[in-house]
Every structure is written in structure tokens, then in C-alpha cells.
C-alpha positions as CSV (number, residue, x, y, z in Angstrom):
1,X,8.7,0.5,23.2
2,X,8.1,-2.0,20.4
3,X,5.0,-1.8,18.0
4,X,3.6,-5.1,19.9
5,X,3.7,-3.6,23.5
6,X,2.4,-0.4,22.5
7,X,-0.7,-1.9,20.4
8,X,-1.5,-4.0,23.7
9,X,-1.2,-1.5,26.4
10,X,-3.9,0.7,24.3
11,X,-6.2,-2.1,23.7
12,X,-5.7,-3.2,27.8
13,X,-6.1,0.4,28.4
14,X,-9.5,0.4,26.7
15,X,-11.1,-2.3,28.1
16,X,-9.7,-0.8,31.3
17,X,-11.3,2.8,31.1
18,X,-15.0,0.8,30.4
19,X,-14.3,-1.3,33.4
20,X,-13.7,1.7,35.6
21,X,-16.9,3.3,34.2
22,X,-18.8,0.7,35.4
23,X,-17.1,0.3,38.7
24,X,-17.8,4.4,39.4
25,X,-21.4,3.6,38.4
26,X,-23.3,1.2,39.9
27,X,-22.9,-1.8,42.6
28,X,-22.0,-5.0,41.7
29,X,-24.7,-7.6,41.3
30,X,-24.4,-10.4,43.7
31,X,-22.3,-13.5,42.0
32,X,-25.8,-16.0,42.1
33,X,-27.8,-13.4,39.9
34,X,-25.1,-13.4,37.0
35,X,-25.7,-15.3,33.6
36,X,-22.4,-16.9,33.2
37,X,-23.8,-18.0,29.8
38,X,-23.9,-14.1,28.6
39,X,-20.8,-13.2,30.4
40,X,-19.0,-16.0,28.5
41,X,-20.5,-15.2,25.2
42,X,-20.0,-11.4,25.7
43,X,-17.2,-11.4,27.5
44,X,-15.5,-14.0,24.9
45,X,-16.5,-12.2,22.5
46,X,-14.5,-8.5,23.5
47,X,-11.2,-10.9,24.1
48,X,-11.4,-12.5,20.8
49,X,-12.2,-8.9,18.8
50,X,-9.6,-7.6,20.9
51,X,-7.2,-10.5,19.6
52,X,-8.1,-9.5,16.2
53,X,-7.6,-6.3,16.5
54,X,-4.2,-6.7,17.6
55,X,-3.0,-9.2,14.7
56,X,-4.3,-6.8,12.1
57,X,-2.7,-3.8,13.6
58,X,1.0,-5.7,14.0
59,X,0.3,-7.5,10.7
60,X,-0.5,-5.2,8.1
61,X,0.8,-1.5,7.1
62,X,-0.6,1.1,8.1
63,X,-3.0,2.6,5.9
64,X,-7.1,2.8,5.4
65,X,-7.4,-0.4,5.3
66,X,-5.8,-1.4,8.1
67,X,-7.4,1.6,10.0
68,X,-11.0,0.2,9.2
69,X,-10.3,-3.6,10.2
70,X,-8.9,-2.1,13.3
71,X,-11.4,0.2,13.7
72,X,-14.7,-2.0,13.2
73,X,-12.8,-4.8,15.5
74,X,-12.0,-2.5,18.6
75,X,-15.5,-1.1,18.4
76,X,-17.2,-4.6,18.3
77,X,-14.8,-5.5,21.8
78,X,-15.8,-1.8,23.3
79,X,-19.4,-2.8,22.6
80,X,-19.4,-6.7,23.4
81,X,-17.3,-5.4,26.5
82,X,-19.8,-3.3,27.8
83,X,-22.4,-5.7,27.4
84,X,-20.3,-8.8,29.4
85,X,-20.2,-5.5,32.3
86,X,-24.1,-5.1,32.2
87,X,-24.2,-8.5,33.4
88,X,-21.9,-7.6,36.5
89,X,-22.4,-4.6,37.5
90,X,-26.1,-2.9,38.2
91,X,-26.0,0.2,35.9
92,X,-29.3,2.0,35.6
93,X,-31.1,1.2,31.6
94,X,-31.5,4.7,31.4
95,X,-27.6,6.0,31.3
96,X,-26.7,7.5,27.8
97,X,-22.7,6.6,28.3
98,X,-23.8,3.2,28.7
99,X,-26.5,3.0,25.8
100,X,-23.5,4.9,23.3
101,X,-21.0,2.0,24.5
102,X,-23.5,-0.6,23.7
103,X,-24.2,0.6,20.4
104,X,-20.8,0.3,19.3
105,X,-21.3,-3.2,18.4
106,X,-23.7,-2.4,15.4
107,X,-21.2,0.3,14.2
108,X,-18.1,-1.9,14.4
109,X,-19.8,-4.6,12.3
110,X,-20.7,-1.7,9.9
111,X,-16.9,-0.4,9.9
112,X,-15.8,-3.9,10.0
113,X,-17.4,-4.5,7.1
114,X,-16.6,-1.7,5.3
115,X,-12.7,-2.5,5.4
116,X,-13.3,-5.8,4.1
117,X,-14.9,-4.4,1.1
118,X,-11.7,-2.2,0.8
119,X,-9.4,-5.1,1.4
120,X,-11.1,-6.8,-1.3
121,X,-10.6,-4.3,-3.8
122,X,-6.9,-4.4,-2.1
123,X,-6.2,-7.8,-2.8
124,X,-7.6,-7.4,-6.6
125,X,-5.3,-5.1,-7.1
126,X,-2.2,-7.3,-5.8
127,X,-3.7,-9.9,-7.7
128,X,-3.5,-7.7,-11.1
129,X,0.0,-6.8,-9.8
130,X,1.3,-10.3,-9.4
131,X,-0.7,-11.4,-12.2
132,X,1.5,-8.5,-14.4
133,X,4.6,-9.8,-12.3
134,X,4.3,-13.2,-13.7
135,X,4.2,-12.0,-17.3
136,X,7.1,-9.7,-16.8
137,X,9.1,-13.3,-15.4
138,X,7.3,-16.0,-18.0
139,X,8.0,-13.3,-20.9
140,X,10.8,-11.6,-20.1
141,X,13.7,-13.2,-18.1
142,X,14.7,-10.8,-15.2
143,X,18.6,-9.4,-14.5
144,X,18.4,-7.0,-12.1
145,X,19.1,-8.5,-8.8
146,X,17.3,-5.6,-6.6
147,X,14.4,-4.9,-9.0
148,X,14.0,-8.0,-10.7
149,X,13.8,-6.5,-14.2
150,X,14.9,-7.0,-17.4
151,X,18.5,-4.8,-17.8
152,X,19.3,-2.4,-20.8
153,X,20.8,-5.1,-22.4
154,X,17.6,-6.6,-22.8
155,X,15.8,-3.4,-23.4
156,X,18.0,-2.7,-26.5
157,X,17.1,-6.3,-27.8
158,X,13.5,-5.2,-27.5
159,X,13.9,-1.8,-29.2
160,X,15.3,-3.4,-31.8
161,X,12.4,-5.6,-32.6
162,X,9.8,-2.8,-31.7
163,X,11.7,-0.8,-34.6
164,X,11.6,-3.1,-37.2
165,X,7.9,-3.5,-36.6
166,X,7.6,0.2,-37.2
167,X,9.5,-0.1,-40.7
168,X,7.2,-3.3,-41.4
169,X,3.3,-1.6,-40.4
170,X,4.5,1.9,-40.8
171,X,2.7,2.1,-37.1
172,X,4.9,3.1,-34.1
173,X,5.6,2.6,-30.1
174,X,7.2,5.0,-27.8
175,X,10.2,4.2,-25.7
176,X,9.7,6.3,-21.7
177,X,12.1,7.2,-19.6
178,X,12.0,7.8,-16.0
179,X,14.2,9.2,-13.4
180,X,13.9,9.5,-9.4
181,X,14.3,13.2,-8.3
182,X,17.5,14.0,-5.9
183,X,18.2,10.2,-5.5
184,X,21.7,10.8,-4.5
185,X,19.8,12.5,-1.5
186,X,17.8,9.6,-0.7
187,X,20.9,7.6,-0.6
188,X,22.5,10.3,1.5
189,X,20.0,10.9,4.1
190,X,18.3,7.4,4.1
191,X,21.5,4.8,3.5
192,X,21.3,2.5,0.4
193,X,19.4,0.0,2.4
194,X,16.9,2.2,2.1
195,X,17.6,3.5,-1.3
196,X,16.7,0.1,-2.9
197,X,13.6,0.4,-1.2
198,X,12.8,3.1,-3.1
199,X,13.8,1.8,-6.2
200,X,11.9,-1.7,-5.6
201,X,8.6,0.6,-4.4
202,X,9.1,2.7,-8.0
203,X,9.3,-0.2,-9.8
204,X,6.1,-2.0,-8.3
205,X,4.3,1.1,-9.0
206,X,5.2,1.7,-12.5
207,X,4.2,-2.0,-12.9
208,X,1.1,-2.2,-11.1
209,X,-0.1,0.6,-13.6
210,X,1.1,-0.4,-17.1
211,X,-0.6,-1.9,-19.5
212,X,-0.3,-5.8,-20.2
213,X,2.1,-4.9,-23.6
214,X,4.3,-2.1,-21.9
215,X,8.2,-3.3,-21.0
216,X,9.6,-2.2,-17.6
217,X,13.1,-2.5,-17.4
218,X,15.8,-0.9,-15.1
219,X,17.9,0.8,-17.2
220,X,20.7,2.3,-15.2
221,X,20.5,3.3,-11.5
222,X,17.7,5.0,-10.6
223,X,16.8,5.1,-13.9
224,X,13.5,3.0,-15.6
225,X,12.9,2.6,-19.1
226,X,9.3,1.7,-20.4
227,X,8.5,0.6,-24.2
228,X,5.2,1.0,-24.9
229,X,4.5,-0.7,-28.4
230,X,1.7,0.9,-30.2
231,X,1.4,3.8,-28.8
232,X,2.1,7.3,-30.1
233,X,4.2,10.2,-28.8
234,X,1.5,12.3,-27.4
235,X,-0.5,9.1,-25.8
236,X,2.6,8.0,-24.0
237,X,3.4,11.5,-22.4
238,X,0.1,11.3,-21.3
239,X,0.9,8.0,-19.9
240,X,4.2,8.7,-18.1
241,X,2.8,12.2,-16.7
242,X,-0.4,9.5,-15.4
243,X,2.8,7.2,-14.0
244,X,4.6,10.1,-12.4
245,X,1.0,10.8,-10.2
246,X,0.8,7.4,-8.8
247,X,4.4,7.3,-7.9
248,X,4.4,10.8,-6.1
249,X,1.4,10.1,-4.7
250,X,2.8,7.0,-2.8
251,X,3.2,7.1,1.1
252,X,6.6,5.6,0.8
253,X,8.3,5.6,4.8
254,X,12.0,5.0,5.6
255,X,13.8,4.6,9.0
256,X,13.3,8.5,10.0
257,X,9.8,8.8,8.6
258,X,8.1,9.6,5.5
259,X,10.3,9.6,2.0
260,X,9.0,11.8,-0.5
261,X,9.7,10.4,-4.4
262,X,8.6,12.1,-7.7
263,X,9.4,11.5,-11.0
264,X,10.6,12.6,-14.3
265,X,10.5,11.6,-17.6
266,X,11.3,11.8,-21.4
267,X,9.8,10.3,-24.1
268,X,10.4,9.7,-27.4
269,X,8.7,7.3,-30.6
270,X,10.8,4.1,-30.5
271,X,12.4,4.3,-33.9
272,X,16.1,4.0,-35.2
273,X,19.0,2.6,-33.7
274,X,18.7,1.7,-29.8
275,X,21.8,3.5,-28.8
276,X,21.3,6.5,-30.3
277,X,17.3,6.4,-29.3
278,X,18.1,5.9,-25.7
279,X,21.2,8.6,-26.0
280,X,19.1,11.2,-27.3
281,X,16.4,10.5,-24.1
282,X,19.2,10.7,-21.9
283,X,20.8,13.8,-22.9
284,X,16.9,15.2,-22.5
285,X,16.5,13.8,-19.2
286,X,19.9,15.2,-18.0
287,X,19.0,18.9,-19.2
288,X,15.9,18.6,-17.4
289,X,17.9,17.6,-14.5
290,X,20.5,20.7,-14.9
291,X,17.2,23.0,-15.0
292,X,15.8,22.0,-12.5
């Protein structure tokens, strides 16, 4: 059963479990007493919110937002629903089931509005991330087809320069690498489809929480590099162990349900010749891999 179908039998079977409360209630009141004005109004009202709430749940990914728009939208059509059945069906003032659906409206417009203050701070934070995404491409042409970062060709150029600064201040960046844990098994299990996935959802991540200065590049495979001019050793640690969080804390889902990815990383001042800088960070990141 597709996600469309299933999303519109639960919001049908909604409005159809108020309907039936009302029908096991109370009479109907005869067609000349009803106020087609409020049943349009009311009744409109449920259908559009129940509109809504169907093109936010099959438009965005799940998650709290999403949950809140949905949420505040489906209890707005419960409530608005239940007041378009007042109008039809003689249900005595004084019945609690009725008063609770009725209040629903008020709440929805509360949890409505709730998620939009959410999605706001959402779409600030794609807007920062885009915002970064357009440096990386006006600053920094992109190679890598699945990433669109800048290769380790370009990464070497950079070191370069970022060296020769050193020897010119006497100040100092730090050059971070990173590595996805049991890749290979991600690759395995998932298919590679699924595995650059994973590497584009890294890479946005790592982006979305560097600083304006800091380099992203894919270095090789599932491996990221990240020079971060002006900052020392122990301040970069700090920021790649902050970077390792976010991406581990990511609810990343592949074909067959949720894919777990955490991270690992060496770091070292960005000094001295490229090639032996990024050897010396790789033969660290490998025995890290063989102790693990």
C-alpha cells in the first residue's frame, strides 16, 4: 500500500469515526432547520485542513516538524468537523465527547502554530546551509560528481597555501580527517545506491556545521578531509569530536529502515608538505581502524 493511499484511508477513517459518533448519538435535525451557511463554512473548513494535512504528510520527511504541521492540521478538521455535525445532528450541549472534539480546533491552531515556528527555524537553517553551499561552489570549484566537493587534488593545493601562511605569521591551521565506520557494510547490506546516500547526507552535515573559513573536500572514498585555517590542534579536536555528534546523531533511513553512521577522525596542525601531512593522518586513521 503506497504512502498516498495509506495517509488517505486514516484521514477518511477519521472523519468517519466522528460521523458515526454523531449518528449513535442523537437524531438528525430536519433538513429546513440546518444553517447551510455554517455547514459550508465548517464543513469546508475540515475538507480543506484535511487537504492540507495530507500534502504535508506526502510532501515532507518525516520528522518533528512534519509531525506538528500534521498534527495542528488534523486537529483543526477533527474540531471544524465536529462543529459542521452540530449543525446536522441534535446532540445534547451537555456531552463531554462532543465539547473535547470541539475544542480541538483551538489546540490545532496552537500545534499548528507551533510547527511553523519550527519550520521557520528549519528553513534558516537550509538557508545557512545553501548559503555555505554557494561559497563552497563560488570559492572552490567542485570535482566530485556524487558529493560535489572539491577532490584531494584540490585539497593538496590548499594545504599548500595554508602552510606557507604558517611559515609567513608563525600562526597555524589544522588539517581533519574523517572516516565513515564499517562503510564497506553499508555498501554490503544497503547497495551503493544507497551508500552514496550516505556519503551525500555526511557531507551535508559536516557542511551545514562548519565554519564560513573551513574546506570540505572528499578526499578518497568514504573519506572527508576538513582544513580549518586558524585554528589550533586542541580547538579542532574539539571541533571534529562536535562534527562526529551531529553526524551520529542523524536519523539517516535506507530501503530496509534506519542506517546508523558514526564517525572517526584524526587530526593534525596543517604544516609541511601535503603528502606527507595527509600520509601521516592516514596511517593514524587506519590504526584506529585495525583497533577498533
Amino acid at each position: 500500500m503506497s504512502t498516498l493511499i495509506r495517509h488517505v484511508l486514516l484521514i477518511a477513517g477519521l472523519l468517519g469515526a466522528v460521523v458515526f459518533l454523531f449518528t449513535s448519538a442523537g437524531p438528525a435535525i430536519p433538513l429546513g432547520q440546518w444553517d447551510l451557511v455554517d455547514i459550508a463554512s465548517e464543513g469546508g473548513t475540515a475538507l480543506l485542513a484535511a487537504l492540507w494535512c495530507l500534502l504535508v504528510l506526502t510532501s515532507r520527511p518525516d520528522g518533528v516538524v512534519t509531525r506538528l504541521l500534521a498534527g495542528g492540521l488534523a486537529c483543526i478538521m477533527l474540531g471544524s468537523w465536529a462543529d459542521c455535525l452540530d449543525e446536522v445532528f441534535d446532540v445534547e450541549k451537555a456531552a463531554m465527547w462532543d465539547n473535547v472534539l470541539e475544542s480541538l480546533l483551538p489546540l490545532g491552531m496552537l500545534i499548528l502554530t507551533v510547527g511553523m515556528v519550527y519550520w521557520r527555524r528549519e528553513q534558516a537553517t537550509l538557508s545557512d546551509h545553501m548559503r555555505k553551499r554557494e561559497r563552497l561552489f563560488r570559492n572552490h570549484r567542485p570535482f566530485d560528481r556524487i558529493t560535489q566537493l572539491a577532490d584531494a587534488a584540490y585539497l593538496r593545493a590548499q594545504l599548500h597555501i595554508e602552510s606557507k601562511r604558517c611559515k609567513v605569521d608563525g600562526g597555524g591551521g589544522s588539517l581533519v580527517l574523517f572516516d565513515i565506520d564499517a562503510f564497506h557494510r553499508i555498501n554490503r547490506e544497503h547497495g551503493q545506491p544507497e551508500g552514496d546516500r550516505v556519503l551525500q547526507a555526511v557531507a551535508h552535515m559536516l557542511l551545514l556545521n562548519l565554519r564560513n573559513d573551513d574546506l570540505l573536500c572528499r578526499y578518497a572514498g568514504d573519506r572527508f578531509a576538513v582544513l580549518m585555517p586558524g585554528l589550533a590542534e586542541p580547538d579542532a579536536r574539539a571541533a571534529a569530536e562536535h562534527l562526529c555528534r551531529m553526524v551520529s546523531s542523524m536519523r539517516h533511513h535506507g530501503p530496509t529502515g534506519r542506517v546508523d553512521i558514526t564517525l572517526r577522525h584524526g587530526c593534525a596542525p596543517a604544516r609541511g608538505a601535503p603528502d606527507a601531512l595527509l600520509a601521516a593522518l592516514c596511517r593514524q586513521m587506519d590504526r584506529r581502524m585495525d583497533a577498533v
